[in-house]
C-alpha positions as CSV (number, residue, x, y, z in Angstrom):
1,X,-69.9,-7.8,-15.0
2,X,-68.3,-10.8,-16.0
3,X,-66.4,-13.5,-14.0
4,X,-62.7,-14.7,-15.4
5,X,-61.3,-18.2,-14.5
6,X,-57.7,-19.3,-14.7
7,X,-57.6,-22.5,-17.0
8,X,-54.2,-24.6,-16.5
9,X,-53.0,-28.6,-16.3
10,X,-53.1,-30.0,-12.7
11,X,-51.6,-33.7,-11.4
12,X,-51.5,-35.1,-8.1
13,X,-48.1,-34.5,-6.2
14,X,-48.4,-38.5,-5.5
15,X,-51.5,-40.1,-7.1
16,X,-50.7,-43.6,-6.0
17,X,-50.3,-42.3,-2.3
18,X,-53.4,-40.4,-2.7
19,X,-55.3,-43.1,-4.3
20,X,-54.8,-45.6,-1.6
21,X,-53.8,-43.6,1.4
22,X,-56.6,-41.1,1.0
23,X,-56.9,-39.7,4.9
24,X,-53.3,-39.4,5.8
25,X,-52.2,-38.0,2.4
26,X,-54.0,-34.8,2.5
27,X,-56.2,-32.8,5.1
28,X,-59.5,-33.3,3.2
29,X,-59.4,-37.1,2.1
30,X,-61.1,-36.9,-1.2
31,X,-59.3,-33.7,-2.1
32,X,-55.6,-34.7,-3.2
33,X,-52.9,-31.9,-2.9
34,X,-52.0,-30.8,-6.9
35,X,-49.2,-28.9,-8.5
36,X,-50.6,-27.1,-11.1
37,X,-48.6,-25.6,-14.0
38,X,-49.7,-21.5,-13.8
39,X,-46.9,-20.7,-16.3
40,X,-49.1,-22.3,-19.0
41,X,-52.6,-21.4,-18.0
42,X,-54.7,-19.1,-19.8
43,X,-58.0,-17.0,-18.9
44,X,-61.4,-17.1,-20.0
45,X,-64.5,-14.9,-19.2
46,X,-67.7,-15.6,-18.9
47,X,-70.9,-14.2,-17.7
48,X,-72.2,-16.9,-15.6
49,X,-69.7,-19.7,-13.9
50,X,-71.5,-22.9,-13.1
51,X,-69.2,-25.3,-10.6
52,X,-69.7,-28.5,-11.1
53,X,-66.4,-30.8,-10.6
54,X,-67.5,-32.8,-8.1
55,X,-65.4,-33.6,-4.9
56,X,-62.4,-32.2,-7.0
57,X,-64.1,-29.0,-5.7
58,X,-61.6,-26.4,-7.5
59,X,-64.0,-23.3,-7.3
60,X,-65.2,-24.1,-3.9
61,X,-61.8,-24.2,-2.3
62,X,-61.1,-21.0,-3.8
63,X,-64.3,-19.1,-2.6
64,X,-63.1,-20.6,0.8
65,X,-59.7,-19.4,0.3
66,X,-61.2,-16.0,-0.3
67,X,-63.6,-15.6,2.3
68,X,-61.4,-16.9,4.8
69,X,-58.9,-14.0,4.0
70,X,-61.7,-11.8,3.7
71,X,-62.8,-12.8,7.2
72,X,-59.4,-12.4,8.8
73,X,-58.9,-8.8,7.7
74,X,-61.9,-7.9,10.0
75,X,-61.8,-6.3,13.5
76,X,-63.9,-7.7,16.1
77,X,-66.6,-5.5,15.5
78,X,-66.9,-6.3,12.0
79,X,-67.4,-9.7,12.3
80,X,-70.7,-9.2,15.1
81,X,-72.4,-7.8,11.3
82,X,-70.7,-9.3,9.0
83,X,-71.8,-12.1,7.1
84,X,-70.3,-15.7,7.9
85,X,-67.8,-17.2,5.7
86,X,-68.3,-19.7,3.0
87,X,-66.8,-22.8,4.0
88,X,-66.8,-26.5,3.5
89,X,-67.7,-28.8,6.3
90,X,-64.8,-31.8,6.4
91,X,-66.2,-35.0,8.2
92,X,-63.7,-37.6,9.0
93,X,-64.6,-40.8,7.8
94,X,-65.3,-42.9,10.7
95,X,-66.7,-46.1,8.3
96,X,-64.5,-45.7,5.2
97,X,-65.2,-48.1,2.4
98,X,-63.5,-49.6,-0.5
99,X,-64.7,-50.5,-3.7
100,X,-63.4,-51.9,-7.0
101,X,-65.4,-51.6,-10.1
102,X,-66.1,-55.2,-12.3
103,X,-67.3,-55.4,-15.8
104,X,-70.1,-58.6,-16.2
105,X,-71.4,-59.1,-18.8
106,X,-74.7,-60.7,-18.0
107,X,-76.7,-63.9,-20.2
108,X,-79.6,-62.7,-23.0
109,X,-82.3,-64.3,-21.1
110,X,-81.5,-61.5,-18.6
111,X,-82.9,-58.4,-18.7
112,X,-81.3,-55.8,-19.1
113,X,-83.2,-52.9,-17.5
114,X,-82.7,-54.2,-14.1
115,X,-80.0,-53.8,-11.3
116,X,-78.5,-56.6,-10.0
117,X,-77.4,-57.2,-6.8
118,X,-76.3,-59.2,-3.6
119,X,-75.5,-58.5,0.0
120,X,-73.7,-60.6,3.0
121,X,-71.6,-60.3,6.2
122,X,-69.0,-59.3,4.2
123,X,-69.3,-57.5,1.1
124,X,-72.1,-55.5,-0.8
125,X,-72.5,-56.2,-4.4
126,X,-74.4,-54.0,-7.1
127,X,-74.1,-54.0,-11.2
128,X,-76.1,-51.4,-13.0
129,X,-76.3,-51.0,-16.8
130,X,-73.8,-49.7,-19.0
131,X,-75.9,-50.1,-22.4
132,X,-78.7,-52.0,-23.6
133,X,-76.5,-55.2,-24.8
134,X,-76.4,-56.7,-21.4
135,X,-73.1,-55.1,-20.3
136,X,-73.1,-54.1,-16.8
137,X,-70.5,-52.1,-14.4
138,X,-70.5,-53.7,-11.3
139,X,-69.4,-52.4,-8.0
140,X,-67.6,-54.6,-5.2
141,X,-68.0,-53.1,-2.1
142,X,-65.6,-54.3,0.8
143,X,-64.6,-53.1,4.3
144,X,-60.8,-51.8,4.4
145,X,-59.4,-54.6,6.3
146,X,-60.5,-57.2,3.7
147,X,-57.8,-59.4,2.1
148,X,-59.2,-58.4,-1.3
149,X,-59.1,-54.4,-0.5
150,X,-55.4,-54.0,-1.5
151,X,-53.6,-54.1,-5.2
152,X,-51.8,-57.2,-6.6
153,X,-53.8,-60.0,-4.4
154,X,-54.0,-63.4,-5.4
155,X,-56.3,-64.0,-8.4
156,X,-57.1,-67.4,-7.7
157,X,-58.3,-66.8,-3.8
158,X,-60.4,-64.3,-5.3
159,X,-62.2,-67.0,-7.4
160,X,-62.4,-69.0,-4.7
161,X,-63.9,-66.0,-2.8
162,X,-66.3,-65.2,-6.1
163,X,-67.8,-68.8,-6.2
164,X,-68.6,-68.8,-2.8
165,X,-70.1,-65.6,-2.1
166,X,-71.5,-64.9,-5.6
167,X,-72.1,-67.4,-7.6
168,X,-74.7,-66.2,-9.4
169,X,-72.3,-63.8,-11.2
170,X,-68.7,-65.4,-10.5
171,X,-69.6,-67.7,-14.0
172,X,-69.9,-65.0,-15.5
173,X,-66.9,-63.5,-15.2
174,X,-63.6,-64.9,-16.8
175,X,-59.9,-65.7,-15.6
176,X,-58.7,-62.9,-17.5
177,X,-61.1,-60.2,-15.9
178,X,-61.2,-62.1,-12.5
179,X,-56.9,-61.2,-12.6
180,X,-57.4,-57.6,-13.6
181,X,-60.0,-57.0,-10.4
182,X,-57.3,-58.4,-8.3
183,X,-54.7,-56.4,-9.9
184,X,-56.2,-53.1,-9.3
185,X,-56.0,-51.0,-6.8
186,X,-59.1,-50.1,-4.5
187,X,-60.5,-46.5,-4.6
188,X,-62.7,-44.5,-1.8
189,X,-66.0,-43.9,-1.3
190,X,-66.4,-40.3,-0.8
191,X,-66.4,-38.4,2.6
192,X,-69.0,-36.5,3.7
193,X,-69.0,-32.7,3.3
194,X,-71.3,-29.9,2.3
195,X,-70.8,-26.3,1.9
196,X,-72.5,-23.0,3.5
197,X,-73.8,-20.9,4.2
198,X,-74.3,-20.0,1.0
199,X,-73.5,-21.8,-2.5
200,X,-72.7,-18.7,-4.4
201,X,-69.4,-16.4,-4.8
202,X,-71.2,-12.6,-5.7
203,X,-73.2,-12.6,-8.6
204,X,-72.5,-15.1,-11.1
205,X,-70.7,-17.7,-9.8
206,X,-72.2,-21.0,-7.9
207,X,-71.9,-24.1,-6.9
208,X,-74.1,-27.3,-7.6
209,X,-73.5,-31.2,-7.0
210,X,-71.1,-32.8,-5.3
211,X,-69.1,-30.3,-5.2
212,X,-71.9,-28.8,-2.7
213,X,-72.8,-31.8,-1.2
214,X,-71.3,-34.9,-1.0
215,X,-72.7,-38.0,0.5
216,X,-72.3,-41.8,0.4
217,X,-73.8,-43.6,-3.0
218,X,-75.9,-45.9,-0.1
219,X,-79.2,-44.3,-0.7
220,X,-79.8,-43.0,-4.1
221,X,-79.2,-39.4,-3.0
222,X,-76.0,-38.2,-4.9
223,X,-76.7,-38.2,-8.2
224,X,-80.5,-37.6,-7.5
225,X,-79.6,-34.6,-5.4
226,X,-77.6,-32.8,-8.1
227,X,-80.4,-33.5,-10.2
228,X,-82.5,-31.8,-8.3
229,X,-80.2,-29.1,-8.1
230,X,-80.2,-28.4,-11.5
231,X,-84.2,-28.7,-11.4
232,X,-83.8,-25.8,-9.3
233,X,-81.2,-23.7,-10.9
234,X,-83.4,-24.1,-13.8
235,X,-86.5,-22.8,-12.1
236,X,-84.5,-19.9,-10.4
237,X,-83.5,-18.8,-13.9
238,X,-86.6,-19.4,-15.8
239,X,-88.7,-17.3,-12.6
240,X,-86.3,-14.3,-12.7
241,X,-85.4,-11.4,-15.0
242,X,-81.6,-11.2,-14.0
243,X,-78.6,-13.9,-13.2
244,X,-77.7,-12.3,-10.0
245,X,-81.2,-12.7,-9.2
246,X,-81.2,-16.5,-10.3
247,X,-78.2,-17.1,-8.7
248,X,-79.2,-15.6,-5.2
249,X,-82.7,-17.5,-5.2
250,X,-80.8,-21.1,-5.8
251,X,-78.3,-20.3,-3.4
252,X,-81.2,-19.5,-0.2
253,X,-82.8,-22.3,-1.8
254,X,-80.2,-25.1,-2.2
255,X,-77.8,-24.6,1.0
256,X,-79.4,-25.0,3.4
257,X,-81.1,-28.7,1.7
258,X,-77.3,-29.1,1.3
259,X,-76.8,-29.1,5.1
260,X,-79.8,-31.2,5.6
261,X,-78.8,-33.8,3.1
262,X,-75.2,-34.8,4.4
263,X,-76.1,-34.7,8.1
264,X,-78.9,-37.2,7.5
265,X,-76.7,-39.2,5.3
266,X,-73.7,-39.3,7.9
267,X,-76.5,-40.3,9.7
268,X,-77.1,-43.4,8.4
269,X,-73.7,-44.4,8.2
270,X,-71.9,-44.3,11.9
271,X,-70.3,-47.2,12.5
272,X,-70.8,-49.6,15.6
273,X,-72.6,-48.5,18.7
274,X,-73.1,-44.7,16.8
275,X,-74.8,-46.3,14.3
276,X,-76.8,-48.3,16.8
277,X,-78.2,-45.0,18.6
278,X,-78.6,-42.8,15.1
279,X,-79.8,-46.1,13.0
280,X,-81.0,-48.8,14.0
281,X,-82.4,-47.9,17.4
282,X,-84.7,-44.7,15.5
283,X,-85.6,-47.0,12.4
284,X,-87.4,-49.6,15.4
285,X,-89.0,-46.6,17.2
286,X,-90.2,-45.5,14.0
287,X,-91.7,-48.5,13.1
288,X,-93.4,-49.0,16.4
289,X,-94.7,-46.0,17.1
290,X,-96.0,-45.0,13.4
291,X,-98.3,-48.5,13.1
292,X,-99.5,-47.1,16.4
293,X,-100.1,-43.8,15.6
294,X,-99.8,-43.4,11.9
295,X,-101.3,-39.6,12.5
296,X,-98.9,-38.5,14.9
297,X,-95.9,-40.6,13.8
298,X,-93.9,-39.9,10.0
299,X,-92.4,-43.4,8.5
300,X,-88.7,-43.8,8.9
301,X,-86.0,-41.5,7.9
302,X,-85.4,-43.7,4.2
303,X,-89.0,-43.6,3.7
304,X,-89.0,-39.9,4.3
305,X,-86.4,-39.4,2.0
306,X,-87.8,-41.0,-0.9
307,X,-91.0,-38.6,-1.1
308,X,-90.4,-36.0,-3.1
309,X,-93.2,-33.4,-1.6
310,X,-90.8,-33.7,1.4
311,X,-87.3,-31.5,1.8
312,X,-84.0,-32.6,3.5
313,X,-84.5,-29.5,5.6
314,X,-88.7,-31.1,6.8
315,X,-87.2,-34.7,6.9
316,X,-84.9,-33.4,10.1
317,X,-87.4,-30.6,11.3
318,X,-89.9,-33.5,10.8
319,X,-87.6,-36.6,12.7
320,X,-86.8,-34.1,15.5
321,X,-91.0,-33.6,16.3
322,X,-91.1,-37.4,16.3
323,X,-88.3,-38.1,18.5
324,X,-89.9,-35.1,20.8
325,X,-92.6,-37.8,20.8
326,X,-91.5,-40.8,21.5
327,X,-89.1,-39.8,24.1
328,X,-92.1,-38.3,26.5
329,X,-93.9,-41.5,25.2
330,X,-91.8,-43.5,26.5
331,X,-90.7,-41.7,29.7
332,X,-94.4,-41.4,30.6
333,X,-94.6,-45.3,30.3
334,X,-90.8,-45.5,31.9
335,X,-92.3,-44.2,35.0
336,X,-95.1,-45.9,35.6
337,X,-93.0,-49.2,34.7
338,X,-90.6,-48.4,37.1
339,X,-93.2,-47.9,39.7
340,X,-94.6,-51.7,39.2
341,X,-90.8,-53.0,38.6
342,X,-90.2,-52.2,41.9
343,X,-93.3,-53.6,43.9
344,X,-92.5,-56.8,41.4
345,X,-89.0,-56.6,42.4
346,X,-89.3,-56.2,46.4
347,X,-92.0,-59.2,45.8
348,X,-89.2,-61.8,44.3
349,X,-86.3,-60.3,46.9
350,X,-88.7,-61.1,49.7
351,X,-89.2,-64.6,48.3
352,X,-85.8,-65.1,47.3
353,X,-83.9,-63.3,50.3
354,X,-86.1,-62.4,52.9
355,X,-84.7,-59.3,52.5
356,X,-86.7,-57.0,50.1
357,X,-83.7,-54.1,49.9
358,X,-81.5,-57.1,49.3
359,X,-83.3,-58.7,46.6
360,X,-84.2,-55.7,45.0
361,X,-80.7,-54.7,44.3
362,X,-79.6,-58.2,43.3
363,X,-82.3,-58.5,40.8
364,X,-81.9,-55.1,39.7
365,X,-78.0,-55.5,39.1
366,X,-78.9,-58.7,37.0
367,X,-81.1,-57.2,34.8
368,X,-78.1,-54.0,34.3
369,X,-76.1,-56.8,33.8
370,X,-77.4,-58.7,30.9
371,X,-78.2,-55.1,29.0
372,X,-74.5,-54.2,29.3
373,X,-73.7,-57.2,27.9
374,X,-76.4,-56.9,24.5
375,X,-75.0,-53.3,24.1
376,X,-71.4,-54.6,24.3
377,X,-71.8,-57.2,21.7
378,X,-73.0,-54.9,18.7
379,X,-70.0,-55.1,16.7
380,X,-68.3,-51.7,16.2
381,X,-67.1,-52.8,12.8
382,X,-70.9,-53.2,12.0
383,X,-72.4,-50.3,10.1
384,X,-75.8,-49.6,8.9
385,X,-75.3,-50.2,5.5
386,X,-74.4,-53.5,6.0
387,X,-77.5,-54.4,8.1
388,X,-80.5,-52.1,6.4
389,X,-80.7,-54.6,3.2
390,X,-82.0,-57.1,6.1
391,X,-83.9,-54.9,8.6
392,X,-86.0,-53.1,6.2
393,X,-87.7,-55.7,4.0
């Protein structure tokens, strides 16, 4: 068997709506509505279809289209035995960023196999080699209320803006390219989404990458991710007589590390008072308890996910145990706190009131008090990439 594809020339219905307008233009965000031109395509066969276009995800949207028809043509009964649709899971970006890409080149007592970047309270800065002549692409990375997060703003504020956030790398930029980064318009980060249950349509047709699983560029796991996918694919293929076989081993392999992946990724990325319970709050606990008891306790999630003997799938089964952990940890601790709280508590309402019931609540509603007020001033514009440069030096 073979599987045919229908080749023809695509555009955006609006690209500049798209491009700057990405979550009210179209239901998926990163996925513009097209109008393709099917008078002029043309069909080509092959005996093995390899998707790999990235949130553009042509293929993927059409094995979705198809199983979802497929799904709806089945009685009740069918569906108790059936298998589940493939489909793609659509987060809405709760913490969407903006970036705009800057060409630097950098001075020859530089080196040039390095990344160079710079971080404050309010944009994120990284420049990665193009070539080995000291030309670098950089990426500004800015929250979607800033000034500079819009086409056609004021070149000379953004100088002003370069020299006192970056100097380091503003000199090395001229007028001329400082005007063409304040000319241009701002593109996305992409949205979070992966696909399942499976990552294969039949026998000779999958999907790898982005297109499978998309996460945020924050921590390294995009590009490395589809790397390892084709690690994988190449292993399924080299450790099996047939493609429908290969296929079918990277598909139970890869989907549900696809799952895994861009849950712990939108993880790391709520905004606010999210990102203060599935962030910040874990990386402390994780700390703590693993200098403790480095036995019983894994590092933090980012550590976790920077050893390769470890999967996406055993970082979460692996985080879950630990938070098991902790939380009887601490609610063993809890109560026997609580216990000496209140004999401390009745003690300084008896001095302080003569009253210990009386005391005991006052004290106890000042101490409420003051946490309500800590909780309330994390800032729900805050988000954990702008805080982990700083918390885990």
């Amino acid at each position: 068997s073979a599987v045919q594809i229908r080749v023809s020339k695509c555009e955006n219905i609006d690209e500049n709506v798209v491009r700057q307008m990405p979550s009210s233009s179209n239901a998926d965000g990163d996925e513009p509505s097209e109008v393709c031109d099917v008078d002029n395509s043309f069909t080509v066969t092959t005996d093995f279809l390899i998707a790999a276009d990235g949130t553009a995800r042509t293929v993927a949207n059409e094995m979705e289209k198809n199983d979802k028809a497929r799904w709806e043509a089945l009685n009740p009964v069918q569906k108790l035995i059936a298998p589940r649709p493939f489909h793609v899971r659509r987060y809405t970006d709760d913490n969407r960023r903006l970036y705009k890409t800057i060409p630097m080149k950098i001075p020859d007592r530089w080196r040039t196999d390095l990344n160079y970047s710079a971080r404050t309270n309010r944009i994120n800065y990284d420049a990665l080699p193009a070539d080995r002549n000291g030309n670098y692409c950089g990426v500004l990375l800015i929250k979607e209320t800033d000034e500079f997060a819009a086409p056609d703003t004021d070149p000379e504020k953004l100088r002003l803006f370069l020299d006192e956030s970056l100097p380091q790398f503003s000199k090395l930029l001229d007028d001329d390219t400082v005007a063409d980064i304040a000319k241009k318009p701002p593109s996305f980060l992409p949205s979070f989404r992966y696909a399942g249950p499976r990552l294969n349509q039949g026998d000779r047709t999958l999907i790898l990458g982005d297109c499978a699983h998309t996460v945020k560029p924050y921590f390294g796991l995009g590009a490395n991710s589809a790397l390892e996918d084709v690690k994988i694919l190449d292993h399924a293929i080299e450790s099996t007589d047939t493609i429908p076989s290969a296929v079918k081993l990277f598909s139970k392999k890869r989907a549900k590390e696809s799952r895994s992946l861009v849950k712990l990724s939108r993880e790391l990325d709520r905004p606010g008072k999210l990102g203060l319970l599935t962030f910040l709050i874990p990386i402390i606990l994780d700390g703590i308890f693993q200098k403790l008891l480095p036995k019983v306790f894994a590092p933090n999630t980012i550590t976790l996910l920077q050893n390769e003997k470890i999967t996406f799938a055993g970082v979460r089964r692996r985080k879950r145990m630990d938070r098991l952990g902790q939380i009887a940890i601490l609610g063993s601790v809890a109560s026997g706190m609580t216990w000496g709280a209140k004999c401390l508590l009745r003690g300084i309402g008896k001095v302080v009131s003569g009253n210990p019931k009386v005391g005991l609540g006052s004290v106890a509603g000042v101490i409420l008090a003051a946490l309500a007020v800590l909780i309330l001033k994390v800032n729900p514009n805050t988000a954990p990439a702008d805080v982990m440069p700083k918390k885990l030096k």
